[in-house]
C-alpha positions in Angstrom: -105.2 -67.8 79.4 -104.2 -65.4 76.7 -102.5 -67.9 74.6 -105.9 -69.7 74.3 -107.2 -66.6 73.9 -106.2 -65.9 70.4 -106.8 -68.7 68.2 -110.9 -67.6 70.1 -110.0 -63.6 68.9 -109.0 -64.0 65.3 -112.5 -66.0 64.7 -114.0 -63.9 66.8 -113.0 -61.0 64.6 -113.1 -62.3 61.4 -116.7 -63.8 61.7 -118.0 -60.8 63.5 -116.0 -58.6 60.9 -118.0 -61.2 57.9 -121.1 -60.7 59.8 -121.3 -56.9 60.9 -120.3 -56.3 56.7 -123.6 -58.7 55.7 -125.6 -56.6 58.2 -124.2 -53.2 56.8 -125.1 -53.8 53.4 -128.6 -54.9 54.4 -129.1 -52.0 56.0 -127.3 -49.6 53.5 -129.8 -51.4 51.3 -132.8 -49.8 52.7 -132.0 -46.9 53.5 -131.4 -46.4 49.7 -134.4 -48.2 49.2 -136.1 -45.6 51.9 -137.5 -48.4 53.7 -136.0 -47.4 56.8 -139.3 -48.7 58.8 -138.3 -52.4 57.4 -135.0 -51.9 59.9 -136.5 -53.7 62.6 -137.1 -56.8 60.6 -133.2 -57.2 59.4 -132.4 -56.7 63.4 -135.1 -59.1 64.2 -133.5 -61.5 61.5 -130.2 -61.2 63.1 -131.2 -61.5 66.7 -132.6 -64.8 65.6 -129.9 -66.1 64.6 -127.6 -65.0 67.4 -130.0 -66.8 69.5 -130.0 -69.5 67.2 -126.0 -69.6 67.6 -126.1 -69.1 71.1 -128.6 -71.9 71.4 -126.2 -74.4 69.4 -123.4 -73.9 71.7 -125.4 -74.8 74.8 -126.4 -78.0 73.1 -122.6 -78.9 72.4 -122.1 -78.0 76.2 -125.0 -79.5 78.0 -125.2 -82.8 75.8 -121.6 -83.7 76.0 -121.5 -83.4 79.4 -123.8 -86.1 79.8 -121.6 -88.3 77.9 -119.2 -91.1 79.1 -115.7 -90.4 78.7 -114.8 -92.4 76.2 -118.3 -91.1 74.2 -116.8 -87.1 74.7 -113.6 -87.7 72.9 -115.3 -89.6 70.1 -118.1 -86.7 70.4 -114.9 -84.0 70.6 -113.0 -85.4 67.9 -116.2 -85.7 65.4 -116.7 -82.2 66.0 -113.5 -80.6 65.9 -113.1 -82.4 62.2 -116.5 -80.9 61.2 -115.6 -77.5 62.9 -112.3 -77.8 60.7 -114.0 -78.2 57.5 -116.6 -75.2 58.3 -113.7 -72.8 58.6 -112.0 -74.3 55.7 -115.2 -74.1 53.6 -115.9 -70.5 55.5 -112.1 -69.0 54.2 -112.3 -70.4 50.4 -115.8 -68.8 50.5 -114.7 -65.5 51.7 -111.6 -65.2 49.2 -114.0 -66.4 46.4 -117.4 -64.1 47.4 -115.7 -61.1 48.5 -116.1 -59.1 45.5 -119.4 -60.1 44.6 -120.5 -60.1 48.2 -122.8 -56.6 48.7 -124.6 -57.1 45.0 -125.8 -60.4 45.9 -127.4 -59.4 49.1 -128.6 -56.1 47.5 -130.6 -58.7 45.3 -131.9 -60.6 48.0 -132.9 -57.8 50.0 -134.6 -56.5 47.2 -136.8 -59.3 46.6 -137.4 -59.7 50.0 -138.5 -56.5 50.3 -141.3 -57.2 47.4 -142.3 -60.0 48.6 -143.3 -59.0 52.3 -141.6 -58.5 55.9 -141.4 -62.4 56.6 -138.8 -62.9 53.4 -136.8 -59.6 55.2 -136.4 -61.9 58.4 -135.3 -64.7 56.7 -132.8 -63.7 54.6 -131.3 -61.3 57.5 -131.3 -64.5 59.7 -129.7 -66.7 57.1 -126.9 -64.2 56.0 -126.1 -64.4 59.0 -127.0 -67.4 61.0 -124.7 -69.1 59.0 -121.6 -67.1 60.8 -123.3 -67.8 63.8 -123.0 -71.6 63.4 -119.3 -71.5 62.5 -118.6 -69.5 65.1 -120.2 -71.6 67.9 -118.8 -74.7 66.8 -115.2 -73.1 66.4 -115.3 -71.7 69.9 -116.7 -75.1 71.5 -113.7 -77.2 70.0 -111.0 -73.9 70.9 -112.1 -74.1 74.3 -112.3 -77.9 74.4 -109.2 -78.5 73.5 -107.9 -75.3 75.8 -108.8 -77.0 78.7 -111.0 -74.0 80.0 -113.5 -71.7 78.9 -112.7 -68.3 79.9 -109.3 -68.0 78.1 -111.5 -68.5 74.6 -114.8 -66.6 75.6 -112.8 -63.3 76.7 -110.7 -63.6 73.1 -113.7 -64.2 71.2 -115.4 -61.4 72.8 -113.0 -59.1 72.0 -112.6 -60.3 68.5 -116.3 -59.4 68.2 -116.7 -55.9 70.0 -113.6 -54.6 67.9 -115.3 -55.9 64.7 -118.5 -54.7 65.9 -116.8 -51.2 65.9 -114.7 -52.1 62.7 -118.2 -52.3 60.8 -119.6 -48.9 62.6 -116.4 -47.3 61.4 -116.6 -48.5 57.7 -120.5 -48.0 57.4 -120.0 -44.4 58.8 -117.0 -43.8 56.8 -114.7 -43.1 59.2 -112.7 -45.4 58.6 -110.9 -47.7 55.6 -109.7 -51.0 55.7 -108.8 -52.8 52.5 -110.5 -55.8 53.8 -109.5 -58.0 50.7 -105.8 -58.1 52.5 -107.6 -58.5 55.8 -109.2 -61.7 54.7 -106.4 -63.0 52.8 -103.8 -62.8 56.3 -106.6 -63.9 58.8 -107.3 -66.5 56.2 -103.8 -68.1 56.2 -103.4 -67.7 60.2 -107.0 -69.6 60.3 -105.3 -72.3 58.2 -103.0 -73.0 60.6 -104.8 -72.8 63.7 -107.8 -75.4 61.9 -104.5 -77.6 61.4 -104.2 -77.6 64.9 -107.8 -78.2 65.6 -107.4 -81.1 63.1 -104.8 -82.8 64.5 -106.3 -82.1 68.7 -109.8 -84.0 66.7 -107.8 -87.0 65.4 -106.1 -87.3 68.5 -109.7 -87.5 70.4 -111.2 -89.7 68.4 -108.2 -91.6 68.5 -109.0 -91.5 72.9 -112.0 -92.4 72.1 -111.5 -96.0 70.2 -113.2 -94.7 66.6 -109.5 -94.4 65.2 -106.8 -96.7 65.9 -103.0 -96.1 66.5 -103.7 -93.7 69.9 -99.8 -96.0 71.3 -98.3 -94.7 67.7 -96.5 -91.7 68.4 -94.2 -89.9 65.9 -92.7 -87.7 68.6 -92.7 -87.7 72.2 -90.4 -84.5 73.3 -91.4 -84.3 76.5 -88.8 -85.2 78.7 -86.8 -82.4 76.2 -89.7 -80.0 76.5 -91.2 -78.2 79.7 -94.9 -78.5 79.1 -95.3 -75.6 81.4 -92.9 -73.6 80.2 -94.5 -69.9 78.7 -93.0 -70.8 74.8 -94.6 -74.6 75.5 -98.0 -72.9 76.6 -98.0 -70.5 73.7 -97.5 -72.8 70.9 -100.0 -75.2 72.7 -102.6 -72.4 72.9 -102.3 -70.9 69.1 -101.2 -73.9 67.4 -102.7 -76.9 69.4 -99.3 -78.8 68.9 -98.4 -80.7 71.5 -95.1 -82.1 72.7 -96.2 -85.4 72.1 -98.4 -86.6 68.9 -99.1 -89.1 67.5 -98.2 -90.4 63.5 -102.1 -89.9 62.9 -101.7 -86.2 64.1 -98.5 -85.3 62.4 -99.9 -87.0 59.4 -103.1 -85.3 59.5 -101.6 -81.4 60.7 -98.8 -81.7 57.9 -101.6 -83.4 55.2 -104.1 -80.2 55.9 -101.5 -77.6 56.1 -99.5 -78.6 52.9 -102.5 -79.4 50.5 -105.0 -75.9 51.9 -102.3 -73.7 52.3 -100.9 -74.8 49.1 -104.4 -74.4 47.3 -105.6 -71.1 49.2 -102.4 -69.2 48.3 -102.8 -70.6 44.7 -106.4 -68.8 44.6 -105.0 -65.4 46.3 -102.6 -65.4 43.3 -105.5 -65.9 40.8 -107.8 -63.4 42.4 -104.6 -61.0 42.0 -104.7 -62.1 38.4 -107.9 -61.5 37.4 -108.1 -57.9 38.1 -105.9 -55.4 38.4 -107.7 -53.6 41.5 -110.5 -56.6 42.8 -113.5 -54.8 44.6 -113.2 -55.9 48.0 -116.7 -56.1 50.6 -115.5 -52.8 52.3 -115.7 -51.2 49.1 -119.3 -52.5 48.0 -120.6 -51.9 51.3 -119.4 -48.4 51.5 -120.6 -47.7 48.0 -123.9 -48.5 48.5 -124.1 -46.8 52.0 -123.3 -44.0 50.1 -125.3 -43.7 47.2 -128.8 -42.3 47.0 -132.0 -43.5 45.4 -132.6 -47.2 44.0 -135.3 -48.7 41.9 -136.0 -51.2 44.6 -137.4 -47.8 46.5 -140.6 -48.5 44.6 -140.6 -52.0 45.0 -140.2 -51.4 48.6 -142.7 -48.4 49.1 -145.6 -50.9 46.6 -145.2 -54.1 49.1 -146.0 -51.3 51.9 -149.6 -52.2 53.2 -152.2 -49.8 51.6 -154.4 -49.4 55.1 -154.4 -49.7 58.3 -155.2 -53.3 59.7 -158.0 -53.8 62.0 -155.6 -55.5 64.3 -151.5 -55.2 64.3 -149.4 -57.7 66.1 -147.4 -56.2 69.1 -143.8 -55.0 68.1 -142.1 -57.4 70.6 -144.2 -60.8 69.5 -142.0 -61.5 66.8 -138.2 -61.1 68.3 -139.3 -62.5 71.3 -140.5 -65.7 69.4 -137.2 -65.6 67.2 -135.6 -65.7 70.5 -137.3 -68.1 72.2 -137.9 -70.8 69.8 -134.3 -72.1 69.1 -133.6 -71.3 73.0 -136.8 -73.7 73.2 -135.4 -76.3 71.1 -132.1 -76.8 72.5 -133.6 -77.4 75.9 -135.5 -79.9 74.3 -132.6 -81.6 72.8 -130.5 -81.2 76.0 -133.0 -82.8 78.4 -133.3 -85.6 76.1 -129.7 -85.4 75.9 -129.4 -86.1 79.4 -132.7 -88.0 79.9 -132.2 -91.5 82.1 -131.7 -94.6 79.9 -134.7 -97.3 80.1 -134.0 -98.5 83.1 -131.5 -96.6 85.2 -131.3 -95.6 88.4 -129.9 -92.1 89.8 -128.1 -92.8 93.2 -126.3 -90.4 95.3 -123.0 -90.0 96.6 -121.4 -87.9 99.5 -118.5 -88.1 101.8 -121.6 -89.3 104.5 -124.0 -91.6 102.5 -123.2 -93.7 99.5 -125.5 -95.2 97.2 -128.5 -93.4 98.0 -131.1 -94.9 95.8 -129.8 -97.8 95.1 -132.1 -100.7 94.2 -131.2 -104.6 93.2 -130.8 -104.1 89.5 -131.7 -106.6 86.7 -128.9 -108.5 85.5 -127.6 -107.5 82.0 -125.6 -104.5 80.7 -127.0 -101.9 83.0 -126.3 -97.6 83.7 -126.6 -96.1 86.9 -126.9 -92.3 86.9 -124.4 -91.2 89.4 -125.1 -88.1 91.5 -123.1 -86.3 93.8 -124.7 -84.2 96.3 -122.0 -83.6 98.7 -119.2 -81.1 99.0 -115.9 -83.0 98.0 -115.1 -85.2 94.7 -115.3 -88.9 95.5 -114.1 -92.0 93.8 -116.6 -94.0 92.8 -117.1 -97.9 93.1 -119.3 -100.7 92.2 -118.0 -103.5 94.3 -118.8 -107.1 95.5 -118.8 -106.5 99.0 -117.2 -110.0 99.5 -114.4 -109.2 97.9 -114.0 -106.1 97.3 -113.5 -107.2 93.4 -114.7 -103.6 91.0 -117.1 -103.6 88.6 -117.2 -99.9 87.5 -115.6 -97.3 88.9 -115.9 -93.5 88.5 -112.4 -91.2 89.2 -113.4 -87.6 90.8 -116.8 -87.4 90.7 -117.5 -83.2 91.2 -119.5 -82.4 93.7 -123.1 -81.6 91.9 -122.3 -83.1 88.6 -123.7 -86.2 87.6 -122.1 -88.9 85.7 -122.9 -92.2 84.0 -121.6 -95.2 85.0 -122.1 -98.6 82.8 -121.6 -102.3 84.1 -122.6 -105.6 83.6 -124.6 -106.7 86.6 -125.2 -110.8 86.9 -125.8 -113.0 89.7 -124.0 -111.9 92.8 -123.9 -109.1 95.8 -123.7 -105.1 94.8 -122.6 -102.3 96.8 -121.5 -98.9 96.3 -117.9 -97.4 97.6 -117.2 -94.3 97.5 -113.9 -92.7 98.7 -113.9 -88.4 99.2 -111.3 -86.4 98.5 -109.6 -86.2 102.4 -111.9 -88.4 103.5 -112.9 -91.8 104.5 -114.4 -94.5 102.2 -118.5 -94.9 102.8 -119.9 -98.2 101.7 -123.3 -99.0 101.1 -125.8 -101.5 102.0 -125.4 -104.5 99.9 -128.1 -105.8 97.6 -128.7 -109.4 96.1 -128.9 -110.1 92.3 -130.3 -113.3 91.1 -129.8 -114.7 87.4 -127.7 -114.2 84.9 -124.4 -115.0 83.4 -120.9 -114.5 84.7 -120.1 -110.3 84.8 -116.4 -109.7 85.5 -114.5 -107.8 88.2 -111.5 -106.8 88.4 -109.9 -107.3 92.3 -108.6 -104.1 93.1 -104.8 -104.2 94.3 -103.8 -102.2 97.3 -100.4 -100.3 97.9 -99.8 -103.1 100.3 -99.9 -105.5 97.1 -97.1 -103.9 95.6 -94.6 -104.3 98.5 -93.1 -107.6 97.3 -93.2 -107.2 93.6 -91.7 -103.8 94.3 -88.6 -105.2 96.3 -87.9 -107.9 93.8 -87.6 -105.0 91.5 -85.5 -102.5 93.8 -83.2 -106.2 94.5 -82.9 -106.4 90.4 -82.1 -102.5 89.7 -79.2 -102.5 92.4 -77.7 -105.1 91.1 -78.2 -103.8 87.2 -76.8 -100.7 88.9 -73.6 -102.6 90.4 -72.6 -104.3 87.1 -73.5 -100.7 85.3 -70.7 -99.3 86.8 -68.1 -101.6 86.4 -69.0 -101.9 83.0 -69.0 -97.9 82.5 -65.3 -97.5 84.5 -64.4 -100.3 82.0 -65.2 -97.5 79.3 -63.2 -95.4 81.3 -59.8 -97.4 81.1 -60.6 -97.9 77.5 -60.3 -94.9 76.8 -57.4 -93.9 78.9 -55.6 -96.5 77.6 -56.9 -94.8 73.9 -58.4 -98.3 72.6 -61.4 -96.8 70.9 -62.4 -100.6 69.5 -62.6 -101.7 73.0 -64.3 -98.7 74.4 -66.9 -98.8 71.7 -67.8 -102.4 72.8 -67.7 -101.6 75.9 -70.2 -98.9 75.3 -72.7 -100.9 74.1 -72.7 -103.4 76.9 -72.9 -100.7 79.2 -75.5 -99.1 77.6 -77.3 -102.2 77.0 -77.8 -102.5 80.8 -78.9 -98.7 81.7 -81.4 -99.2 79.3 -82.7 -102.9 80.7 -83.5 -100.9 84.3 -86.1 -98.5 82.4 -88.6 -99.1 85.0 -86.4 -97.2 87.7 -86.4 -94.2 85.0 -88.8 -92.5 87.1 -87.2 -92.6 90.6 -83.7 -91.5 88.2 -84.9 -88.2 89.1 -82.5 -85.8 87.2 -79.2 -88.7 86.6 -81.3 -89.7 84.0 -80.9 -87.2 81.7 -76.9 -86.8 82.8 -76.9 -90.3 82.1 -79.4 -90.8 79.2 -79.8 -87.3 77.9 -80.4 -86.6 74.2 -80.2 -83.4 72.2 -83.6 -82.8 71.7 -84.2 -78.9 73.6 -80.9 -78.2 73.5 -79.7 -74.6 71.4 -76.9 -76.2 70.0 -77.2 -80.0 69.7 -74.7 -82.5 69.7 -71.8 -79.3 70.7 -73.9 -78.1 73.7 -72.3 -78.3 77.5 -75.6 -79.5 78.4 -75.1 -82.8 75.9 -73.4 -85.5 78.5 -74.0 -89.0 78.9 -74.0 -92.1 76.8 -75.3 -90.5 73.7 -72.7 -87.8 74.1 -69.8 -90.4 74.2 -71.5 -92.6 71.3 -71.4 -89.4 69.0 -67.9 -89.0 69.7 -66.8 -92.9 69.4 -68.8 -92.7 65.6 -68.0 -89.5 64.6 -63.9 -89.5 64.7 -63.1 -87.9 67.7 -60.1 -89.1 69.8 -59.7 -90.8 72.8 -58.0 -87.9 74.4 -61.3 -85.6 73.5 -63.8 -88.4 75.3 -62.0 -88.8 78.0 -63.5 -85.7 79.5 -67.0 -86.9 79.0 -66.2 -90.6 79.6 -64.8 -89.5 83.2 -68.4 -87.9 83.5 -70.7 -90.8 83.0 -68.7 -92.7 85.4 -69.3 -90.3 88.1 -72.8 -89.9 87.4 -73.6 -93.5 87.4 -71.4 -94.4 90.7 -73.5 -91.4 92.0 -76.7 -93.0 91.0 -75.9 -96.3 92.5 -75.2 -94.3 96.1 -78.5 -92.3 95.9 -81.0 -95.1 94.5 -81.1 -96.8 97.8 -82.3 -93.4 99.4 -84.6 -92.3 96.7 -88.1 -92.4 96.6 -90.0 -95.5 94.6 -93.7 -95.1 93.7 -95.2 -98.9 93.6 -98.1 -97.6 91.0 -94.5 -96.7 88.5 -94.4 -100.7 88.3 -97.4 -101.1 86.2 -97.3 -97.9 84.4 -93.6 -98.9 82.9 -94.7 -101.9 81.3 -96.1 -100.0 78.9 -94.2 -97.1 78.9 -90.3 -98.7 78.4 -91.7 -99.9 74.7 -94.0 -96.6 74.2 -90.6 -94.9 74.7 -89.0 -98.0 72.3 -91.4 -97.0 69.4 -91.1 -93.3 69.5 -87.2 -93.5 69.6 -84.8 -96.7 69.2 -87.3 -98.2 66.6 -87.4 -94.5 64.8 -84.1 -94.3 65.1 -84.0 -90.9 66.7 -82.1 -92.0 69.4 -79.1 -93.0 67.4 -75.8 -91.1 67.8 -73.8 -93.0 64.9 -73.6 -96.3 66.1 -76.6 -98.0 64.6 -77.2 -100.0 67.6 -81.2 -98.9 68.4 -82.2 -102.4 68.0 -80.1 -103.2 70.8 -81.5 -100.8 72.8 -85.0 -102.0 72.0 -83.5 -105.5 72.9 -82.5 -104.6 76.1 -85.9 -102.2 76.8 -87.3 -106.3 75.8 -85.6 -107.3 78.9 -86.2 -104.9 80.9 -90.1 -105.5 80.5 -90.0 -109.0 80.7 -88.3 -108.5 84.5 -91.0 -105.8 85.2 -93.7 -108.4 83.9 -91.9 -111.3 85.9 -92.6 -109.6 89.6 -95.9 -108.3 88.8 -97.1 -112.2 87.3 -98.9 -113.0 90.4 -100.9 -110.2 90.7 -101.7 -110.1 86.9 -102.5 -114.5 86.7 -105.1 -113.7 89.4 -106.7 -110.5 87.3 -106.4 -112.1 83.8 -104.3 -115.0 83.3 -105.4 -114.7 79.3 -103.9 -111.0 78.8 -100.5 -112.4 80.5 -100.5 -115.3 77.8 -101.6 -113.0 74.9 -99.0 -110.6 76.2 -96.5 -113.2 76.8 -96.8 -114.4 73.0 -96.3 -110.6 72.3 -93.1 -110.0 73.7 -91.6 -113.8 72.0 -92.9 -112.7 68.8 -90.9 -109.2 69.0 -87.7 -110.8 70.4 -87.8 -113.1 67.2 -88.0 -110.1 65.4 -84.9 -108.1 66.8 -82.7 -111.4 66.8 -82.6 -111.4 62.9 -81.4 -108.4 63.1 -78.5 -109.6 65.4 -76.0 -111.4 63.3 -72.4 -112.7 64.4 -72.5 -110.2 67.2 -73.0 -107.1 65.6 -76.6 -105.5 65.1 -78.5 -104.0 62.2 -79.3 -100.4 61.9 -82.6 -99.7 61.6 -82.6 -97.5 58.9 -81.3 -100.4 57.2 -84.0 -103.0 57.4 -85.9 -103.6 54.7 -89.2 -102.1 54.5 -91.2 -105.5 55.4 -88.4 -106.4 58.1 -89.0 -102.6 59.5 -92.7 -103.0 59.4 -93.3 -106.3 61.1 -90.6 -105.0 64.1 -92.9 -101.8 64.4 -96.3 -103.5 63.9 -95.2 -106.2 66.7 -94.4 -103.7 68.6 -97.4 -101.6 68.5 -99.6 -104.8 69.0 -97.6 -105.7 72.3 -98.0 -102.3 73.2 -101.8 -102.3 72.5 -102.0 -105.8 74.8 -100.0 -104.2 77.6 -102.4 -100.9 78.1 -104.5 -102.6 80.3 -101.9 -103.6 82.3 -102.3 -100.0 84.6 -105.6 -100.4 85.3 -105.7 -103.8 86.2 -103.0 -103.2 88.6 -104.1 -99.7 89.6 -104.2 -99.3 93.4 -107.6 -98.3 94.1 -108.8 -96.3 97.1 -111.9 -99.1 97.1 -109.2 -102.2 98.4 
């Protein structure tokens, strides 16, 4: 919690420091002007736009909970990019308006206080409204992408009460803070915490389908990297980086931080420049709480009323109606938020009646408001009862949330499924549709689906295990007998065939990273103990090191594949992994053989990619079936994919030996990784088409 505390406390603090000054030099303002009876106005001004503040975060709450999914990350992402640029434009302003900052509102407030209490009001509430905003918005996207709420409100809220007695200290001059350094350091630590909120935005709106490339990823360290780990946490909290990102992330975090980092420590150096001691907002502020007397005395004490009026308006009418009018608005703006579409219908789920409300629906593209008044989360399914084929679906519904759920409804039977946490599935009564065109379903798959694909699979890995380690004691003898030509050949076609089981990766359990292990987490790279495996005996085969020295590690791998051949029967094989590894064997291809990350000195990646090629192919093979009954035209879209790709790699495998990647040309390299991507792109809906639903 209080790593995603922090990034909420420094805003906290510096926007309540940037606000409590504004307000101290608005009241140090009148009280040289001796206006102290105006006070109430400037405290009316600033309660208004607290409220107003207040007010804007409930509408970022309330109306994006009513979104779809797929509508929050775009909604997420769109504001996290605006938040960034508010604290951007917010940090700039502060470095460039601190030393003017007290005269200017000493101007203000001085016309204000000529031309009436209304003017007072506004410009109290405008000073600092504006604060307000930034503040709102920064917290909604901290605590979005935290995950959780509390973690952010209790940091903010601290931020806020310490600057709160920050600005108490400095107006009664108890205290000095050379709030020009202040700015500049919270400044730069802002920087980087908005690059973090950038790059968390791009990746939501990336989720969300308005920016492409969401399969692109430029690093993917988390089989290297505990994600629950207290450093992991940390960095995640502060910095919003992530184990995994993707190129539009890293491109957009390192973009940011280079060019406004760059610039912002440019200006500091110019501010330095341009005078030898710069006034800084604590020092205006205290100077004028100190002073005595101002000419805008008399302008205040002439706009004073000269009589008594007939009738005065109550003290309280005017901050309650500050208060209450943007509270007013943003209920408005919520309930419309959330206000039914034309035509949809609220029905209610529970673990004891589904589909409560449910009418025959026109045919066409049509929402139903999904309610669920009972005490567990429940899957949620539109189904033809006939066949049990899905039309929409909803995964963990909360009890008393409500939810949207869009389909296209056509001629046919509807009913509602809906499957409680722990409990049994409830199915509704079915209702007739007449008319309209053709609305697809997919037919969910059931565990029991799986079985047969799933032993085709086990049937090909044992085998690929069998050959693996003949082909790894081969190694072995190699490099007893010191033939490092051999033994690297031998390597390769070893390695080669680990990599073509990638689907069994997950069942591997902890041989894979004995096996298959890179260096990536470990304190000293390719010399660490914890460095074993292929890529431990292909940095030795490429990097000079004798036979005698690899025979050590060589005699390794061999035991830890023979040990994964004996344990694979006995392990544990989740059929939904089947699905899931189509895509992720070349998501794993991208990020590291076609980056060439994974390579050790031997230049073979592509091979590696070639055999991850085969590997999915095999996966694809077993599951056809079940994938020609979903959607014969992905299989064939998909299928044209994967030839295109294998085209690819081929030229790059001439008279038996294979092209490092770094040494493509630029138009080879970026036809293999733009293939790649589209196959990968094609294969995503592979999961949920073959996701085994609790509705089957």
């Amino acid at each position: 919690m209080w790593d995603d505390a922090f990034p909420s406390f420094l805003i906290g603090l510096r926007e309540g420091l940037e606000g409590g000054l504004i307000v101290s030099i608005l009241i140090a303002t009148l009280v040289r002007a001796e206006a102290k009876s105006r006070l109430p106005q400037v405290w009316t001004g600033v309660l208004a736009a607290v409220a107003l503040a207040m007010s804007f975060g409930a509408v970022l709450t309330f109306s994006a909970a009513n979104m779809s999914a797929t509508a929050q990350e775009a909604f997420g992402g769109t504001l996290s990019v605006i938040a960034v640029v508010f604290v951007t434009a917010m940090v700039f302003w502060m470095r460039r308006s601190a030393r003017s900052l007290a005269g200017e509102i000493k101007e203000k407030v001085t016309g204000a206080l000529a031309m009436g209490a209304g003017m007072l009001v506004v410009t109290s509430f405008l000073a600092v409204g504006r604060e307000g905003l930034e503040t709102a918005l920064f917290l909604w996207t901290t605590a979005r992408a935290a995950g959780e709420s509390a973690g952010p409100m209790i940091g903010a809220g601290i931020g806020i009460v310490l600057a709160t007695g920050l600005c108490w200290g400095l107006y009664r001059r108890v205290l000095k803070i050379n709030l020009t350094k202040f700015f500049t350091a919270t400044g730069a630590v802002l920087i980087v915490i908005a690059a973090g909120v950038l790059g968390y935005g791009l990746r939501d709106l990336q989720e969300g389908g308005v920016l492409p490339g969401k399969s692109a990823y430029a690093f993917d360290l988390s089989r290297s990297i505990d994600p629950s780990a207290w450093y992991s946490t940390l960095v995640q909290g502060v910095f919003n980086l992530t184990p995994a990102m993707t190129w539009l992330q890293a491109v957009g975090y390192v973009g940011y931080l280079g060019v406004v980092m760059t610039l912002f420590v440019r200006g500091v150096r110019d501010v330095r420049g341009a005078a030898a001691k710069p006034a800084g907002p604590v020092e205006a502020a205290a100077a004028v709480a100190g002073a005595g007397g101002e000419p805008g005395a008399a302008a205040a004490r002439g706009a004073e009323p000269s009589g008594a009026r007939a009738r005065r308006r109550p003290v309280w009418l005017v901050p309650v109606a500050v208060v209450a009018a943007p509270a007013v608005v943003a209920g408005v703006v919520v309930a419309l938020s959330g206000s039914k579409p034309a035509g949809a219908q609220t029905v209610a789920v529970s673990e004891r009646d589904c589909g409560k409300g449910f009418t025959a629906p026109k045919p066409g593209r049509r929402t139903f408001q999904m309610h669920n008044t009972g005490d567990k989360a429940s899957e949620v399914y539109l189904i033809d009862p006939a066949s049990n084929a899905v039309y929409g679906e909803i995964e963990g519904l909360a009890p008393g949330t409500t939810r949207d759920l869009v389909a296209t409804v056509s001629g046919g039977s509807y009913a509602w499924r809906c499957v409680p946490t722990g409990g049994k599935a409830v199915t509704s009564a079915a209702v007739r549709v007449s008319g309209g065109g053709a609305a697809k379903a997919v037919v969910p798959v059931a565990e029991a689906d799986l079985v047969a694909p799933l032993t085709a699979y086990k049937q090909y890995v044992n085998q690929g295990l069998a050959a693996l380690v003949a082909q790894t004691k081969k190694l072995g003898d190699d490099m007893a007998g010191g033939d490092l030509d051999a033994a690297r050949t031998d390597w390769l076609t070893a390695h080669r065939t680990y990599a073509s089981l990638g689907a069994a990766y997950g069942t591997f359990q902890d041989f894979d990273k004995k096996i298959n292990g890179r260096t990536a987490g470990l304190p000293d790279g390719v010399h660490d103990k914890d460095f074993t495996g292929f890529h431990r005996v292909e940095y030795g085969l490429w990097h000079g090191q004798s036979a005698s020295d690899l025979k050590a590690p060589t005699d390794q791998l061999v035991t830890d594949v023979t040990s994964l051949q004996k344990a694979f029967p006995t392990q544990e094989f989740d059929p939904a992994d089947l699905p899931l590894r189509t895509h992720e064997i070349l998501e794993n291809t991208l990020q590291f053989e076609l980056t060439g990350e994974a390579d050790q000195g031997s230049g073979t990646t592509l091979a590696t990619a070639d055999a991850n090629l085969a590997g999915t192919r095999e996966l694809l093979g077993v599951l056809r079936p079940l994938l020609v009954a979903r959607d014969a035209p992905l299989l064939s879209t998909v299928d044209s994919d994967i030839a295109r790709v294998q085209r690819l790699l081929d030229s790059a495998h001439r008279q038996g030996s294979w092209t490092p990647v770094g040494q493509l040309d630029p138009i080879a390299r970026g036809r293999l990784n733009g293939a790649t991507g589209q196959l990968l792109e094609d294969l995503a809906p592979v999961p949920d088409l073959l996701e085994i639903r609790k509705s089957a």
